[in-house]
C-alpha positions in Angstrom: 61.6 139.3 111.6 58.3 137.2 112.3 57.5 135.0 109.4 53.5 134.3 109.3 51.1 131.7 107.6 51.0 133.5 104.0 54.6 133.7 103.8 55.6 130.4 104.9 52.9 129.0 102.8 54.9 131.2 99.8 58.3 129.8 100.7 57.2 126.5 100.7 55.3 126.8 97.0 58.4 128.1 95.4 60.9 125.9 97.0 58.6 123.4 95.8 58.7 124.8 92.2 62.4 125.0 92.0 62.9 121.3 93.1 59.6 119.7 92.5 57.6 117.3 94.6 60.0 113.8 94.1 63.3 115.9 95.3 61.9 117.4 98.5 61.8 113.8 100.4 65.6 113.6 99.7 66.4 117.0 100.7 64.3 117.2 103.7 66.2 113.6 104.8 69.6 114.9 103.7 69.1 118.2 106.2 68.0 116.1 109.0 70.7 114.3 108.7 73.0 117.4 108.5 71.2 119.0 111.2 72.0 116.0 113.7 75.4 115.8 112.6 75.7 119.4 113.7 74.1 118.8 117.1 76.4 116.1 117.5 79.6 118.0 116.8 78.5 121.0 119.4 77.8 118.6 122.2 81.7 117.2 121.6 82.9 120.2 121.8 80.7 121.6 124.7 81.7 118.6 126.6 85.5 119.0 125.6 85.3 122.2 127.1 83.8 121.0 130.1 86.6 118.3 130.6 89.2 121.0 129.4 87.7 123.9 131.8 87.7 120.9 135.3 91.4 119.8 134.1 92.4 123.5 134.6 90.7 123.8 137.8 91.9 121.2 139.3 95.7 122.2 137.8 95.2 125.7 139.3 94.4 124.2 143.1 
């Protein structure tokens, strides 16, 4: 599904509407935040599965 200029330019006019212009700061702040808490919580677990993946390795030899 490609999204192009007119309808991104239409999502952004109605999430506008339903929140109006003073809320969308604080949203936009609150999903970046979310969004590098997320980014944060895959790399522990990628790199717990690295450390848990060598510990087994290194058990099996």
């Amino acid at each position: 599904m490609n999204l192009g200029a007119p309808e991104l330019i239409l999502i952004c006019l109605i999430i506008l509407l339903l929140f109006g212009a003073k809320k969308l700061p604080e949203i936009g702040k609150s999903f970046g935040k979310a969004l590098a808490e997320f980014k944060k919580g895959m790399k522990e677990v990628e790199e717990t599965t690295e450390t848990e993946k060598k510990s087994d390795n290194s058990q099996d030899k």
